[in-house]
N, CA, C and O atoms as a GROMACS GRO file, in nm:
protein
  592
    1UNK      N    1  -2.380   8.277  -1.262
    1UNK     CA    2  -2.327   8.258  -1.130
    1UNK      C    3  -2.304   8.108  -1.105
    1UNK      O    4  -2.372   8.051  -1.020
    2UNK      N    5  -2.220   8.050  -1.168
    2UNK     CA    6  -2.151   7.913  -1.129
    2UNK      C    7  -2.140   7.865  -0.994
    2UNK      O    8  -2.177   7.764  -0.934
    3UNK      N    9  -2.074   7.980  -0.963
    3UNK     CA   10  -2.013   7.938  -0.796
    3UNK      C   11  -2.147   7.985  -0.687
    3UNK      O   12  -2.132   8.037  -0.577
    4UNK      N   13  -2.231   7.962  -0.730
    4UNK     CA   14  -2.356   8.012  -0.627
    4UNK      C   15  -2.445   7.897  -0.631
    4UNK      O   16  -2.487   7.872  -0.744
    5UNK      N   17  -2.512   7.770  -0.477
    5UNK     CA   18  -2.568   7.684  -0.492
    5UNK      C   19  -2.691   7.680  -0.392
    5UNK      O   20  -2.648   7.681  -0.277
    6UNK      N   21  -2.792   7.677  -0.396
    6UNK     CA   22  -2.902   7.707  -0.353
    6UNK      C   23  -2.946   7.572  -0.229
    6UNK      O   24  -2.987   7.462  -0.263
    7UNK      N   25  -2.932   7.599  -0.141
    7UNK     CA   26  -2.955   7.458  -0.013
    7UNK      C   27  -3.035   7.486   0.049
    7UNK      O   28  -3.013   7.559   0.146
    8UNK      N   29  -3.150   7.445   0.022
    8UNK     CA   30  -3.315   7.459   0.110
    8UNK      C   31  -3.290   7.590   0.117
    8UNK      O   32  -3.240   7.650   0.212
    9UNK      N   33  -3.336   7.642  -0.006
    9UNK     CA   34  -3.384   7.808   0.027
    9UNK      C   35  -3.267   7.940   0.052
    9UNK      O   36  -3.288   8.061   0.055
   10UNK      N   37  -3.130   7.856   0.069
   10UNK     CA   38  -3.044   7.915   0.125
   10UNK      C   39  -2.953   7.931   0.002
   10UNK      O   40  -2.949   7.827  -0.064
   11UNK      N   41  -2.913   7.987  -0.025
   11UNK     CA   42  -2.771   8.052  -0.111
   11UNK      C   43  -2.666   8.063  -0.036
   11UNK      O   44  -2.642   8.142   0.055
   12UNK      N   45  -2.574   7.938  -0.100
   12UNK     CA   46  -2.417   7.963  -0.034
   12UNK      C   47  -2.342   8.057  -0.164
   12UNK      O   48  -2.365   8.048  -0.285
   13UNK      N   49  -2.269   8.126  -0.110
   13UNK     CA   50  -2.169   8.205  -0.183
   13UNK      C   51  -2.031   8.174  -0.194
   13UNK      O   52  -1.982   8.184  -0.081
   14UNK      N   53  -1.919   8.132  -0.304
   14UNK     CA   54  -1.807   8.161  -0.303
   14UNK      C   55  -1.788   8.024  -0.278
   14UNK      O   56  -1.743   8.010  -0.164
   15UNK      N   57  -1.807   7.900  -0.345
   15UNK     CA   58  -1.769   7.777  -0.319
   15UNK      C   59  -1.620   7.722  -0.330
   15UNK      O   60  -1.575   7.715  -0.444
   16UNK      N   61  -1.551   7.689  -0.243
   16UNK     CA   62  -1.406   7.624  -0.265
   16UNK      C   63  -1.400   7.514  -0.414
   16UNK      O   64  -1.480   7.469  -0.497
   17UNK      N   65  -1.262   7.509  -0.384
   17UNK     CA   66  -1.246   7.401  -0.443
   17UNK      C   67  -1.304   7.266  -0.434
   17UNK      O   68  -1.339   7.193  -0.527
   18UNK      N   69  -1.311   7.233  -0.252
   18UNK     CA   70  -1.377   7.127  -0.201
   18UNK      C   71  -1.533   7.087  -0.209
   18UNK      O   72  -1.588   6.980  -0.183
   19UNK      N   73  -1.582   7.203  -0.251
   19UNK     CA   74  -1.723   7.225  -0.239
   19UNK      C   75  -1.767   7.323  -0.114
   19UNK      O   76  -1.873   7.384  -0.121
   20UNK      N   77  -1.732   7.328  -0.066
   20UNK     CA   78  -1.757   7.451   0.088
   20UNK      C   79  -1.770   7.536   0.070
   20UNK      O   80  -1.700   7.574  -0.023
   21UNK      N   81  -1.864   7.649   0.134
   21UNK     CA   82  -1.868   7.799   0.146
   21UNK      C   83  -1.772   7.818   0.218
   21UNK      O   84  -1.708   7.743   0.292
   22UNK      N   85  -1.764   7.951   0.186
   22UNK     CA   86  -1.711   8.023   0.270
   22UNK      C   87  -1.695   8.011   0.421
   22UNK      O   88  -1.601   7.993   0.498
   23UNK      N   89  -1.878   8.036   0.431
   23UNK     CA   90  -1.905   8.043   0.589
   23UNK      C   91  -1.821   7.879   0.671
   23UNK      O   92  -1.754   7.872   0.773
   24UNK      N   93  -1.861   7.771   0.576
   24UNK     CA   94  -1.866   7.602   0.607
   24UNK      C   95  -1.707   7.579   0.598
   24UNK      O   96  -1.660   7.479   0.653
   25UNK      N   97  -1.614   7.679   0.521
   25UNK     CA   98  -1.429   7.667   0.516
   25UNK      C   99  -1.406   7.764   0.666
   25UNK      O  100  -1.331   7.718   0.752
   26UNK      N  101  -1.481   7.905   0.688
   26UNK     CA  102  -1.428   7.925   0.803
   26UNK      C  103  -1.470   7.889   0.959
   26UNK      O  104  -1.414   7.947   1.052
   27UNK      N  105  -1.591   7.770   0.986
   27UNK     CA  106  -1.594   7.729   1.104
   27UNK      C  107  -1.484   7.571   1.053
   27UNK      O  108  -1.452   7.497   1.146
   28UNK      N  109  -1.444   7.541   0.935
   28UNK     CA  110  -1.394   7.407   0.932
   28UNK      C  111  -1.227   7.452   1.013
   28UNK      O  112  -1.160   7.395   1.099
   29UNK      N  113  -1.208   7.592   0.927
   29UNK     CA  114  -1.083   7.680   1.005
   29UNK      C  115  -1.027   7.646   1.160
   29UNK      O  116  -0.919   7.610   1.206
   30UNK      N  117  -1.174   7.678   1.222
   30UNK     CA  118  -1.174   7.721   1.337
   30UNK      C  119  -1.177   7.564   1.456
   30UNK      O  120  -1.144   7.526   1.568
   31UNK      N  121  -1.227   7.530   1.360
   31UNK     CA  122  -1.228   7.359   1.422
   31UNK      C  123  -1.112   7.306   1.451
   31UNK      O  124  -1.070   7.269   1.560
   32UNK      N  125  -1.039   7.302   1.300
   32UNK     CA  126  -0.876   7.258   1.308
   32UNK      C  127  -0.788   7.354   1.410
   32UNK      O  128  -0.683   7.320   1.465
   33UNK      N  129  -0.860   7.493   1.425
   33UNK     CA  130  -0.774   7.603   1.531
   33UNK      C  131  -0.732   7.518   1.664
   33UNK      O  132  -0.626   7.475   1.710
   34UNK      N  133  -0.918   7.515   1.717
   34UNK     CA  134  -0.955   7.443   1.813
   34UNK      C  135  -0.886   7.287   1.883
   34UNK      O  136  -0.852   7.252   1.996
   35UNK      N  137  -0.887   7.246   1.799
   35UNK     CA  138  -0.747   7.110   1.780
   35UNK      C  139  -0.716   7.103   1.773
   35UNK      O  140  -0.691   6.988   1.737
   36UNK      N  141  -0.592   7.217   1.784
   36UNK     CA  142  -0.471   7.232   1.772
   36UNK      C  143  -0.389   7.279   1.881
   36UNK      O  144  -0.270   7.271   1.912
   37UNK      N  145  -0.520   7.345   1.939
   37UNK     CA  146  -0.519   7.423   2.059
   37UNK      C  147  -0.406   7.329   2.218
   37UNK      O  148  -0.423   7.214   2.259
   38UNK      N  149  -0.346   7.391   2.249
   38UNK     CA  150  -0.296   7.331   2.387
   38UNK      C  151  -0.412   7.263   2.474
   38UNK      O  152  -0.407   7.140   2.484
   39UNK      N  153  -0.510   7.327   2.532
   39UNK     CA  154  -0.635   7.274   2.622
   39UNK      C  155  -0.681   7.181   2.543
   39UNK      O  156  -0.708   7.078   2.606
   40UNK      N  157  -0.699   7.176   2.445
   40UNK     CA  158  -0.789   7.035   2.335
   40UNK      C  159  -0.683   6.969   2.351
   40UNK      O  160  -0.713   6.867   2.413
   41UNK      N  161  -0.567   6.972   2.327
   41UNK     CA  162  -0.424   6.846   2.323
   41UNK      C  163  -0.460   6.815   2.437
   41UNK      O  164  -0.521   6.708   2.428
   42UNK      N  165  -0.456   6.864   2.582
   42UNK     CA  166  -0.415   6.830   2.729
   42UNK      C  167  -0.575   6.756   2.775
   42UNK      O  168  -0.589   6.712   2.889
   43UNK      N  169  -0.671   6.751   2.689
   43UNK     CA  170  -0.818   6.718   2.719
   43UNK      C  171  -0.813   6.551   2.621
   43UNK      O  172  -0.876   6.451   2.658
   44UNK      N  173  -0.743   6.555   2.520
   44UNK     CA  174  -0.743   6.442   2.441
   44UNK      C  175  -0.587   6.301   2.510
   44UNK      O  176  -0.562   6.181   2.509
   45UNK      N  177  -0.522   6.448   2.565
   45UNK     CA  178  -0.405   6.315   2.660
   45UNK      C  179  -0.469   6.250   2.819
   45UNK      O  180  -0.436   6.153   2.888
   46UNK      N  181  -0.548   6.331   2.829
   46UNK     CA  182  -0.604   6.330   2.919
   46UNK      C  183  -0.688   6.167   2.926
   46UNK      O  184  -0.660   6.069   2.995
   47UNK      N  185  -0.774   6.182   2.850
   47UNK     CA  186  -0.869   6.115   2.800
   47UNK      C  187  -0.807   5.961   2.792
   47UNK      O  188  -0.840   5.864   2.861
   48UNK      N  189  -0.703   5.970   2.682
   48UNK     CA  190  -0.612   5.841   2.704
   48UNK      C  191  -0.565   5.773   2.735
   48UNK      O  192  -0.536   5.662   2.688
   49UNK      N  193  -0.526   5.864   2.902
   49UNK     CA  194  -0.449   5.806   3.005
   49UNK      C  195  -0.531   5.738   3.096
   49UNK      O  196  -0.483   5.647   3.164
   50UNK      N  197  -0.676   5.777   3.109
   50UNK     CA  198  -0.811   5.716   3.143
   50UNK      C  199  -0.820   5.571   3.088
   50UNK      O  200  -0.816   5.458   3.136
   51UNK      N  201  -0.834   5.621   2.979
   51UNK     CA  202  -0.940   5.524   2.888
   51UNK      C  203  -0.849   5.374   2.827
   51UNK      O  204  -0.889   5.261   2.798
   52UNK      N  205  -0.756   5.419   2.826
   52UNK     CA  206  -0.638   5.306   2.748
   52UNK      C  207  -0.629   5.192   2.852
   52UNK      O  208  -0.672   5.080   2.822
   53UNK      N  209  -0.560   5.221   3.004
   53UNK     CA  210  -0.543   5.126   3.088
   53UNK      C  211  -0.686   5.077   3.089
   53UNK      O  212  -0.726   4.970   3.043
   54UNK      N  213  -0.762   5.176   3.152
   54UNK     CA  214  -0.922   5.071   3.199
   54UNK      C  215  -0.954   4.980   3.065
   54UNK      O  216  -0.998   4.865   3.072
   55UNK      N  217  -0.927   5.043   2.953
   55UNK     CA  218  -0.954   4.953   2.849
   55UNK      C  219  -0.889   4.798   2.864
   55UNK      O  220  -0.965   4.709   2.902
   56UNK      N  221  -0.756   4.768   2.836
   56UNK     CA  222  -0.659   4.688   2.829
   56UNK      C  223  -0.701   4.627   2.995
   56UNK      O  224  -0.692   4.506   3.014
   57UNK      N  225  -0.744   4.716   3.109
   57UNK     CA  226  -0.728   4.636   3.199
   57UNK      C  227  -0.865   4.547   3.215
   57UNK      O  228  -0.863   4.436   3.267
   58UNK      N  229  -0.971   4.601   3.169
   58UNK     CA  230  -1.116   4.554   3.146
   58UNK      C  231  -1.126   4.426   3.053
   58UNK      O  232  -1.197   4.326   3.066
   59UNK      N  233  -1.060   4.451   2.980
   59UNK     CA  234  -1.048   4.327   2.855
   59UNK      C  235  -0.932   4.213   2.924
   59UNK      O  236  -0.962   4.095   2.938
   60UNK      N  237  -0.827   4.256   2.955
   60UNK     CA  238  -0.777   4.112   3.042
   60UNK      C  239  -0.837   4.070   3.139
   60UNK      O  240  -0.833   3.948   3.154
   61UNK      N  241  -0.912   4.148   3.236
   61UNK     CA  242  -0.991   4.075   3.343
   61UNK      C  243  -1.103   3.949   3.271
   61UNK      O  244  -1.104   3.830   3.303
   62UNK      N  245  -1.193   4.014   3.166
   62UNK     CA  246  -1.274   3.947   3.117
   62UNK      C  247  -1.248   3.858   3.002
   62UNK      O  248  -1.347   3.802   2.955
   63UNK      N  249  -1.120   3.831   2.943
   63UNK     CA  250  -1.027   3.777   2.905
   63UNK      C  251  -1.009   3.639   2.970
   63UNK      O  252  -1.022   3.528   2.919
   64UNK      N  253  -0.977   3.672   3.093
   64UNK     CA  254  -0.916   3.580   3.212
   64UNK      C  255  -0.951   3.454   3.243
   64UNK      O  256  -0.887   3.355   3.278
   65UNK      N  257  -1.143   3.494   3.209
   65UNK     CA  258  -1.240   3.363   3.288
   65UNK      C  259  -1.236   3.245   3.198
   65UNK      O  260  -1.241   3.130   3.242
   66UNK      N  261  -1.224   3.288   3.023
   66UNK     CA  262  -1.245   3.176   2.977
   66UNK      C  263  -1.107   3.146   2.944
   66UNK      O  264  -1.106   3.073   2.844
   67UNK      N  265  -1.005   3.168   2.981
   67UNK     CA  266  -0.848   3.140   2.977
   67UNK      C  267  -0.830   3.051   3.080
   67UNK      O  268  -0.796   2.940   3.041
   68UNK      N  269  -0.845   3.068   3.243
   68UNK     CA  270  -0.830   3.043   3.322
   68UNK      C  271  -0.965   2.890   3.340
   68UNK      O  272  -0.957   2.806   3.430
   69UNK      N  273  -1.057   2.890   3.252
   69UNK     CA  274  -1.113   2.776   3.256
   69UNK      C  275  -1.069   2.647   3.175
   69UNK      O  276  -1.088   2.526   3.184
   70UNK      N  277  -0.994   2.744   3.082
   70UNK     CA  278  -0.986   2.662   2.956
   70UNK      C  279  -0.834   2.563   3.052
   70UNK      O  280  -0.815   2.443   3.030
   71UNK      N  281  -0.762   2.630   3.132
   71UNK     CA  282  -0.645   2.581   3.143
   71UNK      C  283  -0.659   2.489   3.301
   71UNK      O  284  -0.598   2.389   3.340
   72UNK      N  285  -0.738   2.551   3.348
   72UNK     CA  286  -0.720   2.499   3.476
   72UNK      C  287  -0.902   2.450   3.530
   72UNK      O  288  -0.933   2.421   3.645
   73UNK      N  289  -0.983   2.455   3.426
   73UNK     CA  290  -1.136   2.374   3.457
   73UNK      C  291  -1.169   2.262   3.484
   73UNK      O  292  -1.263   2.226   3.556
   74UNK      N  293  -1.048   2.160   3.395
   74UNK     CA  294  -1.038   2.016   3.458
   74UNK      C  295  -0.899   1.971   3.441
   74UNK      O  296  -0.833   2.021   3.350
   75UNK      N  297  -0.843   1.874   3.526
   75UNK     CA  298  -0.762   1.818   3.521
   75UNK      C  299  -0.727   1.712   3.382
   75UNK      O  300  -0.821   1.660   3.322
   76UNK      N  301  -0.633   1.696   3.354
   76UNK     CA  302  -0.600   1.599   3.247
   76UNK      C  303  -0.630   1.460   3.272
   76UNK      O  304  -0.624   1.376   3.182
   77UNK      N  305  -0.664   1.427   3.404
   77UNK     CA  306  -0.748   1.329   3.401
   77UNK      C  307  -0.870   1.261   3.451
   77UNK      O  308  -0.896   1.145   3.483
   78UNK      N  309  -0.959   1.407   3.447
   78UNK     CA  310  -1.079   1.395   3.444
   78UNK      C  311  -1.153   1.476   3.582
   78UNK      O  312  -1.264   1.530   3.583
   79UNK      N  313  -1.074   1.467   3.674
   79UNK     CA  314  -1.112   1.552   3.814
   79UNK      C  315  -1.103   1.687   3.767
   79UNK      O  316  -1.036   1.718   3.669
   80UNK      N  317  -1.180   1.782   3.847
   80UNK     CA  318  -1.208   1.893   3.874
   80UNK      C  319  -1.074   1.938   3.896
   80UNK      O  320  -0.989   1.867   3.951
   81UNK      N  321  -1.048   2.071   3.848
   81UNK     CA  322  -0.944   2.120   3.842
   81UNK      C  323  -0.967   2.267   3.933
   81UNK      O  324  -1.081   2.298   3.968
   82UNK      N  325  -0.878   2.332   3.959
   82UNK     CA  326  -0.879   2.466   4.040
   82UNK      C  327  -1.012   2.580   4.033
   82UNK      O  328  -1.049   2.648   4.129
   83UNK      N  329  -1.058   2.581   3.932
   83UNK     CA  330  -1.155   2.662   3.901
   83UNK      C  331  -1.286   2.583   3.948
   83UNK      O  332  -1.377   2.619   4.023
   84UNK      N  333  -1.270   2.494   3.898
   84UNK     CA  334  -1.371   2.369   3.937
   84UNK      C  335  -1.431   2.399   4.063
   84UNK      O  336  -1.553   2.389   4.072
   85UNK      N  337  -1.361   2.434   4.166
   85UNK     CA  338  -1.332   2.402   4.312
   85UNK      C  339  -1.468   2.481   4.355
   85UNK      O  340  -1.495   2.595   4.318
   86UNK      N  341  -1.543   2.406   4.433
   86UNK     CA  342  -1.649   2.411   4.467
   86UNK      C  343  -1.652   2.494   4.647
   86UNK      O  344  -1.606   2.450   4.752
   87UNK      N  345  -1.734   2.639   4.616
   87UNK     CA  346  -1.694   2.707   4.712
   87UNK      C  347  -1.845   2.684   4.798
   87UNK      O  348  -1.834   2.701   4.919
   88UNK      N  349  -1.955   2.654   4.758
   88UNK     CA  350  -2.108   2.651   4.822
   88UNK      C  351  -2.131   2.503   4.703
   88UNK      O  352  -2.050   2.450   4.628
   89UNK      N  353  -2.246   2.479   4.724
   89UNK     CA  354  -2.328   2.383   4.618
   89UNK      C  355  -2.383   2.453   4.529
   89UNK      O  356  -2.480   2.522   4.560
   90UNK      N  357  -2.344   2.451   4.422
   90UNK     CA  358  -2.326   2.510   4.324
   90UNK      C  359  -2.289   2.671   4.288
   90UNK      O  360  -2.344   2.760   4.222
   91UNK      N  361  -2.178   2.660   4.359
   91UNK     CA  362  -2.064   2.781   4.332
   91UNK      C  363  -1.959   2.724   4.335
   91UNK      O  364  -1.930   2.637   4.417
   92UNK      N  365  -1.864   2.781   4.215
   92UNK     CA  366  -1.731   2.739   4.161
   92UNK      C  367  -1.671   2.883   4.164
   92UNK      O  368  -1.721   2.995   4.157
   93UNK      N  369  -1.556   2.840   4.177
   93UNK     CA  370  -1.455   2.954   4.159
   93UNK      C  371  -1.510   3.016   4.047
   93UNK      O  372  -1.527   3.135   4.071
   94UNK      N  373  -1.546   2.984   3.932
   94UNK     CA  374  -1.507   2.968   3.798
   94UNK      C  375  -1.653   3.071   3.787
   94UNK      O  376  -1.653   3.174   3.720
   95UNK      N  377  -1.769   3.023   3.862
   95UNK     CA  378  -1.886   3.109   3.844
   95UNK      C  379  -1.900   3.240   3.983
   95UNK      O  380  -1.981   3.331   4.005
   96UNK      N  381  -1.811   3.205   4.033
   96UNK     CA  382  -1.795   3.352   4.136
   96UNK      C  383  -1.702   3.476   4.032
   96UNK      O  384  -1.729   3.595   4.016
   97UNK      N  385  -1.594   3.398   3.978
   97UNK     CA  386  -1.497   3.501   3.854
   97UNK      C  387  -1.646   3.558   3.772
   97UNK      O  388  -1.686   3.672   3.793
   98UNK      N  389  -1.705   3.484   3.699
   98UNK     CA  390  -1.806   3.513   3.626
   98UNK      C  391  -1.887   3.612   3.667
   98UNK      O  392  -1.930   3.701   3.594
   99UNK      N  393  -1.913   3.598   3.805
   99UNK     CA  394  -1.992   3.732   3.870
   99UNK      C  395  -1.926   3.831   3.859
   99UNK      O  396  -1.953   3.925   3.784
  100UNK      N  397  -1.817   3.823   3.942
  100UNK     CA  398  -1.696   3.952   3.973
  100UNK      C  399  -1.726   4.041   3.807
  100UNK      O  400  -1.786   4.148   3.810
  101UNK      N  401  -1.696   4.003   3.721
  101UNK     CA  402  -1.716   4.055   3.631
  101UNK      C  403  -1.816   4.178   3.601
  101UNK      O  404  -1.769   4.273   3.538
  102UNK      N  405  -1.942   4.180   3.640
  102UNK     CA  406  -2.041   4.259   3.643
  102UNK      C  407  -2.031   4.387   3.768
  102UNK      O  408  -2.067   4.504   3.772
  103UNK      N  409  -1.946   4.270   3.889
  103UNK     CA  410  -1.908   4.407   3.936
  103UNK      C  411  -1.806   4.509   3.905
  103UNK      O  412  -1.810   4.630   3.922
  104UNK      N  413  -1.702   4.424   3.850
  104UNK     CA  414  -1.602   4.505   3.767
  104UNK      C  415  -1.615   4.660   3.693
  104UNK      O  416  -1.566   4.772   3.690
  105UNK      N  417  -1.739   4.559   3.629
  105UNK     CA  418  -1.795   4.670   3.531
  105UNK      C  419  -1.850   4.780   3.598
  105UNK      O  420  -1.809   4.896   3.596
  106UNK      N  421  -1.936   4.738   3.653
  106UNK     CA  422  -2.001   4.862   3.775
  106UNK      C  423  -1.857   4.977   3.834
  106UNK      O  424  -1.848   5.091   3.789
  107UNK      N  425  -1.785   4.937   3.908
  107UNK     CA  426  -1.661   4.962   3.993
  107UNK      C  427  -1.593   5.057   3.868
  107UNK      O  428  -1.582   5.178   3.889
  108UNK      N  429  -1.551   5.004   3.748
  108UNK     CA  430  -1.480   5.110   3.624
  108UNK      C  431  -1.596   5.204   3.629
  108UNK      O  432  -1.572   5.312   3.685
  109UNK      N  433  -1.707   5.189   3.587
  109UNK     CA  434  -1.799   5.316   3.548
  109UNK      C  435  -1.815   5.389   3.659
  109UNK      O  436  -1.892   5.479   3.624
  110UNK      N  437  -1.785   5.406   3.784
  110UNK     CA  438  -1.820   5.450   3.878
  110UNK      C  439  -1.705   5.539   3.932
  110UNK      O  440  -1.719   5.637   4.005
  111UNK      N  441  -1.576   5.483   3.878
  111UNK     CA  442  -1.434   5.554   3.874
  111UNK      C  443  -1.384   5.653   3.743
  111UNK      O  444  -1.283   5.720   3.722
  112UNK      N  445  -1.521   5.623   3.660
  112UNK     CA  446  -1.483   5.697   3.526
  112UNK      C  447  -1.597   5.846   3.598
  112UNK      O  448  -1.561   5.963   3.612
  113UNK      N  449  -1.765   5.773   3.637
  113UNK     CA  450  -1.840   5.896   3.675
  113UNK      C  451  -1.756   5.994   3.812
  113UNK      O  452  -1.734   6.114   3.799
  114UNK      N  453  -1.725   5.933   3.912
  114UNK     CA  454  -1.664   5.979   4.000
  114UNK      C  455  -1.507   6.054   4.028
  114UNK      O  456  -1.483   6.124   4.126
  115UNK      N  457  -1.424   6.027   3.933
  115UNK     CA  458  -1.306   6.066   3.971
  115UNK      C  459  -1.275   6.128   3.827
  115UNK      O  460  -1.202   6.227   3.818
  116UNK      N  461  -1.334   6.066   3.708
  116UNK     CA  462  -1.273   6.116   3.617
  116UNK      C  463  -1.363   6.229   3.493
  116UNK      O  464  -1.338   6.329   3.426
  117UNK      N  465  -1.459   6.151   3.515
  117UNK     CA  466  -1.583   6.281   3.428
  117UNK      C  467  -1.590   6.433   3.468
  117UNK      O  468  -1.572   6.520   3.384
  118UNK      N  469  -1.609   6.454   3.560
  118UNK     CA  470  -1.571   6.540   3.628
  118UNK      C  471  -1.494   6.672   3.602
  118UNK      O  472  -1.534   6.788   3.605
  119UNK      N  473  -1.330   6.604   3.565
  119UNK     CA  474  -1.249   6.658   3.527
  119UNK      C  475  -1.250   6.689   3.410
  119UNK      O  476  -1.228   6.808   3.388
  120UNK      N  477  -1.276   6.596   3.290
  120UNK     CA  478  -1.328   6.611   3.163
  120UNK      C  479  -1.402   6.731   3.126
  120UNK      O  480  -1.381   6.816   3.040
  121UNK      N  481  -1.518   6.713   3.236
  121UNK     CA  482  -1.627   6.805   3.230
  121UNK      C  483  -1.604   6.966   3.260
  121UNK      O  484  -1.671   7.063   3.224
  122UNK      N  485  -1.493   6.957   3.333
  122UNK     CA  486  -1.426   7.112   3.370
  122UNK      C  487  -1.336   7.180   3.200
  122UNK      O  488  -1.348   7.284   3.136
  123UNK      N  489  -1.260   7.066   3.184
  123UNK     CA  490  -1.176   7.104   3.064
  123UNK      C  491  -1.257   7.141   2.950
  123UNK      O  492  -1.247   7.243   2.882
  124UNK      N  493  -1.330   7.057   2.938
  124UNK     CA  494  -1.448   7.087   2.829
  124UNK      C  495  -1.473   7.242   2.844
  124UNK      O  496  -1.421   7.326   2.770
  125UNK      N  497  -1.557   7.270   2.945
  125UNK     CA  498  -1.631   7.383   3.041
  125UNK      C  499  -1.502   7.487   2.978
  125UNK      O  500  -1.542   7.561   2.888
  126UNK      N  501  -1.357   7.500   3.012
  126UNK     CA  502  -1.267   7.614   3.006
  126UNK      C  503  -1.238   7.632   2.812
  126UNK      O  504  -1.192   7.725   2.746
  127UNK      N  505  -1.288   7.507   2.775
  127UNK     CA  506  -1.257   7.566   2.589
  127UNK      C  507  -1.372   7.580   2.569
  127UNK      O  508  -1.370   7.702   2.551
  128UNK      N  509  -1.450   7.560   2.561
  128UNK     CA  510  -1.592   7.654   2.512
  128UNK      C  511  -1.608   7.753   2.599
  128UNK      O  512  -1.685   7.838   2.554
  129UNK      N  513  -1.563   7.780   2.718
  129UNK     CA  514  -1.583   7.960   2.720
  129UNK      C  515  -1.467   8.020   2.661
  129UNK      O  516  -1.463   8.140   2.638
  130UNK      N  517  -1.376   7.944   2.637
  130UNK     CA  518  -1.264   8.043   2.514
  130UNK      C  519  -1.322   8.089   2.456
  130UNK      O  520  -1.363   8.205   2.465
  131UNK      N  521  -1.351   7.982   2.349
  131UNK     CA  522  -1.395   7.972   2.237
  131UNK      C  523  -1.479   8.080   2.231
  131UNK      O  524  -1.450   8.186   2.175
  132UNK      N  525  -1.637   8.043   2.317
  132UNK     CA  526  -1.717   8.141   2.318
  132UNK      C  527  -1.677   8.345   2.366
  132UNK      O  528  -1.744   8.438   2.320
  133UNK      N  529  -1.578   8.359   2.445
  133UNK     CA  530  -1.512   8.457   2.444
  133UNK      C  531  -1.439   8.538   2.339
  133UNK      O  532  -1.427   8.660   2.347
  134UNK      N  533  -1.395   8.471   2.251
  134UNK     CA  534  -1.288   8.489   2.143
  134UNK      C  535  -1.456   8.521   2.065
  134UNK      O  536  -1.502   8.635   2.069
  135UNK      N  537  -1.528   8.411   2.001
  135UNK     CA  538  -1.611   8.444   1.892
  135UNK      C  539  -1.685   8.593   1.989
  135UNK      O  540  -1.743   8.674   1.916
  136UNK      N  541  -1.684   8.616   2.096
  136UNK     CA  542  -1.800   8.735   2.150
  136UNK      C  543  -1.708   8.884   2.100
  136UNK      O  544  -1.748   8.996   2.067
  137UNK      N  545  -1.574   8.827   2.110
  137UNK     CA  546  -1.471   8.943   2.101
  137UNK      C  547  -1.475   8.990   1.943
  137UNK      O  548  -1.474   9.108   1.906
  138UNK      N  549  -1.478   8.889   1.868
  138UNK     CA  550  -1.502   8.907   1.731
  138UNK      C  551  -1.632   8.946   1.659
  138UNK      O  552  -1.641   8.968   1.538
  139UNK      N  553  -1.696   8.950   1.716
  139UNK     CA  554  -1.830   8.975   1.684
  139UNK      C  555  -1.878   9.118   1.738
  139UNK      O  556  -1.982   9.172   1.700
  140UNK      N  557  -1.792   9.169   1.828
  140UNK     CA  558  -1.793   9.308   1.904
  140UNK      C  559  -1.716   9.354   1.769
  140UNK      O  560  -1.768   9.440   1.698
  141UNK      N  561  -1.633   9.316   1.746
  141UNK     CA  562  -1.509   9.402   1.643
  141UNK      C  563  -1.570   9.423   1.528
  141UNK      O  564  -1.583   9.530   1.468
  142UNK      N  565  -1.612   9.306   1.497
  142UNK     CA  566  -1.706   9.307   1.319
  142UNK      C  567  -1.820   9.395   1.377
  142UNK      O  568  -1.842   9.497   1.311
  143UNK      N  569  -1.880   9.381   1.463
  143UNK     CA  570  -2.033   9.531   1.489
  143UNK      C  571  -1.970   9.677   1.489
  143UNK      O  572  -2.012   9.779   1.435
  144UNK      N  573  -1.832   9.652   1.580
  144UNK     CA  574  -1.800   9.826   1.619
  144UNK      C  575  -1.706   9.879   1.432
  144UNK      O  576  -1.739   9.992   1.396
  145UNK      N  577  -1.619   9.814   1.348
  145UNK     CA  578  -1.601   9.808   1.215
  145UNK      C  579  -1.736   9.859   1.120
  145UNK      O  580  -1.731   9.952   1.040
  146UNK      N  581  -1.852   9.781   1.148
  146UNK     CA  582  -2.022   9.783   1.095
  146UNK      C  583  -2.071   9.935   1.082
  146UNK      O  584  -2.102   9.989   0.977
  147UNK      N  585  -2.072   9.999   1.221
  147UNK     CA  586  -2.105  10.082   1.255
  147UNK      C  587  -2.056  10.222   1.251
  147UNK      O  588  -2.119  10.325   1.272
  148UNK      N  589  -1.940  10.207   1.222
  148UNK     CA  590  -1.860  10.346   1.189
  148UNK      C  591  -1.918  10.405   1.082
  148UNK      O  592  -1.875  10.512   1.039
   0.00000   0.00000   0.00000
């Protein structure tokens, strides 16, 4: 028995070409099904349309501070430049941007938990009760087949 390999106690049967059982080729099947699926496409565009801007927009904000210091922190001849600009004793534009930042961060995660997880969390929720529907349906068919 060549094609028979023993994994903690367990006997796989009928190894692919790849090395896979049977059982391990037909949930790999069902995976690629699954991802192929319309609701998995509309859950992964989904996701993108989220995640891409806040990305790109998160990284230029925090981008910004040491750009905006580098160019405008001092003057070319030696005075304090725009950022410089002293809003309290010892607050600068330049270390109020620096704060903003942390709230930034706060403000995205709070628009990702609040407006957008949520939704995620529903789409998710409608393909695994497919999923789980379809495998309950199949598993009725293979018992009532069993039993005849």
């Amino acid at each position: 028995m060549a094609d028979m390999i023993s994994r903690g106690g367990r006997t796989s049967r009928s190894l692919g070409d790849n090395g896979l059982s049977n059982d391990e080729l037909e949930k790999e099947h069902e995976l690629e099904e699954i991802e192929s699926g319309a609701d998995f496409q509309a859950l992964e565009k989904s996701k993108l349309r989220f995640l891409l801007p806040a990305t790109i927009f998160f990284l230029v904000y925090y981008f910004a501070l040491p750009v905006l210091v580098g160019f405008f922190g001092t003057n070319t001849d030696g005075t304090p430049g725009f950022m410089d600009t002293r809003l309290a004793p010892g607050l600068s534009i330049a270390y109020l941007f620096a704060l903003s930042q942390f709230i930034m961060a706060w403000i995205l995660a709070f628009i990702y938990l609040l407006a957008f997880a949520p939704k995620i969390d529903q789409m998710v929720h409608n393909i695994v009760e497919k999923i789980t529907d379809r495998n309950t349906r199949r598993a009725n068919e293979v018992q009532k087949k069993g039993g005849r």
